[in-house]
C-alpha positions in Angstrom: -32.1 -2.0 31.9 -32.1 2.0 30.6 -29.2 3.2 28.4 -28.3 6.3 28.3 -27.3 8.0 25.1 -29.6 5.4 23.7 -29.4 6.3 19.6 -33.1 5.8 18.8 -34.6 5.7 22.0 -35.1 8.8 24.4 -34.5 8.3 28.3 -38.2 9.2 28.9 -39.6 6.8 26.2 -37.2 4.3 28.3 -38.6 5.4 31.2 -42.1 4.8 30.1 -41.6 1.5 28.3 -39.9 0.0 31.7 -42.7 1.6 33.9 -40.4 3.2 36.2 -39.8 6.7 37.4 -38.0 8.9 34.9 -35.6 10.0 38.0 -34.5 6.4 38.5 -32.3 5.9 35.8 -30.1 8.6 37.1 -29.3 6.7 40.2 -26.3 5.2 40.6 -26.2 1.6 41.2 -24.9 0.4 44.7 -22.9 -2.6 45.0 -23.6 -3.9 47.8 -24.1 -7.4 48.4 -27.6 -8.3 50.1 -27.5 -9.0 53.6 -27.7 -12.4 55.3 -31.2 -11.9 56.7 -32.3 -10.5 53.3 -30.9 -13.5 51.4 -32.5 -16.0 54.0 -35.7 -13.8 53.5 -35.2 -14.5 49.4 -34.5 -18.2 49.8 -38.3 -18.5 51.2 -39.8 -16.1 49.0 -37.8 -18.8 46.5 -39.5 -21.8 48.0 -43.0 -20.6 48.9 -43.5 -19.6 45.4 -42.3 -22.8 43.6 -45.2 -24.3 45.8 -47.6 -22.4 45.3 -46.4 -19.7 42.0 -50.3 -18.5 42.0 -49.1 -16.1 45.5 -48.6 -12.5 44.8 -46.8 -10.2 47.2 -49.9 -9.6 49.2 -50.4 -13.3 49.9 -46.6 -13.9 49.7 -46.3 -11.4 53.0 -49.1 -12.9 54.7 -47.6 -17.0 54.6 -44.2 -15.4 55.2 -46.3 -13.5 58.8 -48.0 -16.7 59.6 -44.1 -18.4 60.0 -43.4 -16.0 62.2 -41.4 -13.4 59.3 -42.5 -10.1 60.3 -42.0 -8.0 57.5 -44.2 -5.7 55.4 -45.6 -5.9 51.6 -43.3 -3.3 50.4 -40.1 -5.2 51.1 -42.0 -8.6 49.8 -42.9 -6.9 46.5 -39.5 -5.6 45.8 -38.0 -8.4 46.3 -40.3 -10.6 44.1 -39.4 -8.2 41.5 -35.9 -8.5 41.6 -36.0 -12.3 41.7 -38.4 -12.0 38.5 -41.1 -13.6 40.5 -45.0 -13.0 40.0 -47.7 -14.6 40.9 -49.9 -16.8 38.2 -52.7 -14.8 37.6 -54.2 -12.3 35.0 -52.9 -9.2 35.7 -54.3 -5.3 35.2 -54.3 -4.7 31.1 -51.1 -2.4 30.0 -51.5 0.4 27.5 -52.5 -0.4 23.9 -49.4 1.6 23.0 -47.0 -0.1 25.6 -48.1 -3.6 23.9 -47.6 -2.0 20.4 -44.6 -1.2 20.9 -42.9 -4.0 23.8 -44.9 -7.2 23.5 -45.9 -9.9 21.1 -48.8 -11.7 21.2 -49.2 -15.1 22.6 -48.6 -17.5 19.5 -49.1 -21.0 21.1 -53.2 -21.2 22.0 -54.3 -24.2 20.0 -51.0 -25.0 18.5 -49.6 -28.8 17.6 -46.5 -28.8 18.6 -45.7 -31.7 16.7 -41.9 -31.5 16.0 -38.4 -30.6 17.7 -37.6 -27.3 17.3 -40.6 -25.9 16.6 -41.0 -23.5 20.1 -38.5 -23.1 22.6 -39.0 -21.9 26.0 -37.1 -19.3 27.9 -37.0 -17.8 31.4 -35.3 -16.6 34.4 -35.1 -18.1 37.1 -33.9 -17.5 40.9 -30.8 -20.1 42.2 -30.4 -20.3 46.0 -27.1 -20.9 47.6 -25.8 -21.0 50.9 -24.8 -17.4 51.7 -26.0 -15.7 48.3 -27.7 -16.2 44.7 -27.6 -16.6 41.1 -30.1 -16.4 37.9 -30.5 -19.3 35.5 -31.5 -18.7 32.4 -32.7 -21.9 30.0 -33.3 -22.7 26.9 -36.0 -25.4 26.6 -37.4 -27.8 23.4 -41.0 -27.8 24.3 -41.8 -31.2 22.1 -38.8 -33.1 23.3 -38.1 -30.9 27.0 -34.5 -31.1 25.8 -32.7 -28.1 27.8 -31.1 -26.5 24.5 -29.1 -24.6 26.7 -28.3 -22.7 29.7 -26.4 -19.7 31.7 -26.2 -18.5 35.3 -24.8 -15.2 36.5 -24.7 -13.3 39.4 -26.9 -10.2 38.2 -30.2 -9.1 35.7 -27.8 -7.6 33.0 -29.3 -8.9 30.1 -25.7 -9.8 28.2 -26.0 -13.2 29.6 -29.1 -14.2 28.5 -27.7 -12.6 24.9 -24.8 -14.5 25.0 -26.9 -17.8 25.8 -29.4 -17.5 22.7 -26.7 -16.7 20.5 -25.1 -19.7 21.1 -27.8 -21.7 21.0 -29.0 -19.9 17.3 -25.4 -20.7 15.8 -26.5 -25.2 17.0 -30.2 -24.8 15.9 -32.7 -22.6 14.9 -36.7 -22.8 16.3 -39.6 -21.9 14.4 -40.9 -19.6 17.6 -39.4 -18.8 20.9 -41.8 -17.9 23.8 -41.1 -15.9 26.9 -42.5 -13.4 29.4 -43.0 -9.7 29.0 -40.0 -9.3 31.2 -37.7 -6.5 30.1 -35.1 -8.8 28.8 -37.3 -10.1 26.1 -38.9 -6.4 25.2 -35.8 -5.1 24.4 -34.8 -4.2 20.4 -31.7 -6.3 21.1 -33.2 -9.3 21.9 -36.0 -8.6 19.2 -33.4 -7.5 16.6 -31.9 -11.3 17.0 -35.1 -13.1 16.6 -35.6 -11.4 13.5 -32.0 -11.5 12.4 -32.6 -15.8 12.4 -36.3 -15.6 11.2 -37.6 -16.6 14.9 -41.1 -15.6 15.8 -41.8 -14.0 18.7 -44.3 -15.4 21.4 -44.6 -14.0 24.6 -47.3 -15.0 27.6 -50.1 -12.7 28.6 -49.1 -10.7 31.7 -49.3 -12.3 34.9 -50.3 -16.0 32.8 -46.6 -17.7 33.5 -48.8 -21.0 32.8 -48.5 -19.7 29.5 -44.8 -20.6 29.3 -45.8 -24.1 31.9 -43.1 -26.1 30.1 -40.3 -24.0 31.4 -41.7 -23.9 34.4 -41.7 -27.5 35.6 -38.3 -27.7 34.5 -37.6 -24.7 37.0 -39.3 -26.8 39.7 -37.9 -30.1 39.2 -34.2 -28.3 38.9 -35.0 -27.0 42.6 -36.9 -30.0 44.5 -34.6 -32.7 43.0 -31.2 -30.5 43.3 -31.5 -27.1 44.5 -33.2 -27.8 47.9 -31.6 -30.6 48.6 -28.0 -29.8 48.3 -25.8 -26.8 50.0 -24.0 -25.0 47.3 -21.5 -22.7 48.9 -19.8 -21.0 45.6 -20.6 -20.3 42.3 -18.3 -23.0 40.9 -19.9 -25.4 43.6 -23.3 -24.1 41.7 -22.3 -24.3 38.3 -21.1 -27.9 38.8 -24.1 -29.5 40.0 -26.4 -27.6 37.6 -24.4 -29.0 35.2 -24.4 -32.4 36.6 -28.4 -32.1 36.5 -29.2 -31.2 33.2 -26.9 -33.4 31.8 -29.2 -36.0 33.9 -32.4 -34.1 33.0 -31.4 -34.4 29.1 -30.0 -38.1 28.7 -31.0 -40.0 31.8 -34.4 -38.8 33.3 -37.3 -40.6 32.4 -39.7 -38.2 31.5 -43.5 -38.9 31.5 -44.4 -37.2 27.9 -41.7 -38.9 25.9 -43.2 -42.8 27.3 -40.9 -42.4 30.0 -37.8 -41.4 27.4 -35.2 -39.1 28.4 -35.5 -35.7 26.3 -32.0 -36.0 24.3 -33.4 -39.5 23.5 -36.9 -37.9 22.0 -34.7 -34.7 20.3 -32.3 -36.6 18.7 -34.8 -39.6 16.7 -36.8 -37.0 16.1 -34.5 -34.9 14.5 -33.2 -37.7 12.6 -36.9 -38.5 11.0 -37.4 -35.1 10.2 -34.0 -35.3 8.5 -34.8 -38.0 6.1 
């Protein structure tokens, strides 16, 4: 996510911040769409990990040997990375100054969260369909599990996870969002908006996505109760049925939490007591 010409920051502070090679950034992007094996190869990655989201690359390459997938950590660990996946466990400690000047500190430990709107959730997540792939990003109501809102799109630029939150702020605006450390959320753009609406900033502790666990069983019931089960051939074919599903999720679903209430049920009565 570098930018060159960047006004305040330099393309080695970049660098550095995004933990990659200086050189890289001077690359030119290749579009090229992933080949069929590689997409079959991502579509288990995909699966394996919403089983069992505690398997790193290491342990990711070894189930994917023991089906009879020869291929070697390298590959698997790239990959992971560019589907935004890692394993659930802590990971090694960053720099004091990379935390200073990236990350927030975890603000949900030992917090009520009592009403709507007090935390969302985001994340990223990795969409399967039949011959290619997509990114979802949601918005999520941690008291109610209302999905807020939504976006998919066919790359990692961050504009459409922008574009998302901003139209979320201009409905409702939470007392804290919580994320990852991924590079969407340490960016001064992203930052600059939550300050801009007076949001505090939570992120999890690197490598702790139970953390941000609210989000994430969304993310797995979205794939075992739609993804998995259905071929979606196009975008539009894609975009439909999520659609279709969080509209279910949100006004229809029973969900366990809210005495077996559906989350719009839970947001809107709730909103309507704080209200009066």
């Amino acid at each position: 996510m570098m930018e060159r010409g960047h006004p305040h920051i330099s393309a080695a502070r970049q660098a550095e911040l995004l933990v990659v090679s200086r050189t890289s950034m001077y690359r030119q992007p290749v579009d090229k769409p992933a080949d069929h094996r590689t997409v079959s190869l991502m579509h288990r990655i995909d699966a394996l990990y919403t089983a069992y989201p505690f398997y790193g690359y290491r342990r990711m390459t070894a189930a994917l040997r023991q089906e009879g997938v020869m291929v070697n950590k390298k590959r698997v660990r790239r990959l992971m990375r560019e589907m935004c996946i890692e394993a659930i466990y802590p990971g090694p400690n960053l720099s004091r100054r990379f935390q200073r000047d990236c990350t927030r500190p975890y603000l949900l430990r030992h917090l009520d969260i009592a009403r709507v709107n007090q935390v969302w959730g985001i994340d990223i997540t990795y969409i399967r369909m039949g011959k290619g792939f997509m990114y979802l990003f949601a918005i999520i109501d941690w008291f109610s599990r209302k999905i807020v809102d939504y976006e998919l799109s066919s790359t990692l630029e961050k504009a459409f996870v922008m574009t998302c939150l901003q139209r979320a702020l201009a409905i409702a605006t939470p007392e804290i969002v919580n994320s990852d450390q991924g590079s969407h959320f340490t960016n001064p753009d992203y930052l600059a908006l939550m300050a801009l609406n007076g949001v505090k900033v939570s992120m999890d502790g690197k490598g702790r996505a139970t953390d941000n666990g609210r989000t994430e069983r969304f993310f797995r019931s979205l794939k075992y109760e739609r993804i998995y089960i259905m071929e979606h051939e196009s975008p539009q074919h894609l975009r439909r049925s999520i659609n279709e599903y969080i509209h279910y999720y949100n006004t229809v679903r029973p969900h366990q939490c809210n005495d077996y209430n559906p989350p719009e049920t839970i947001y809107h009565s709730i909103q309507v007591e704080q209200a009066s």
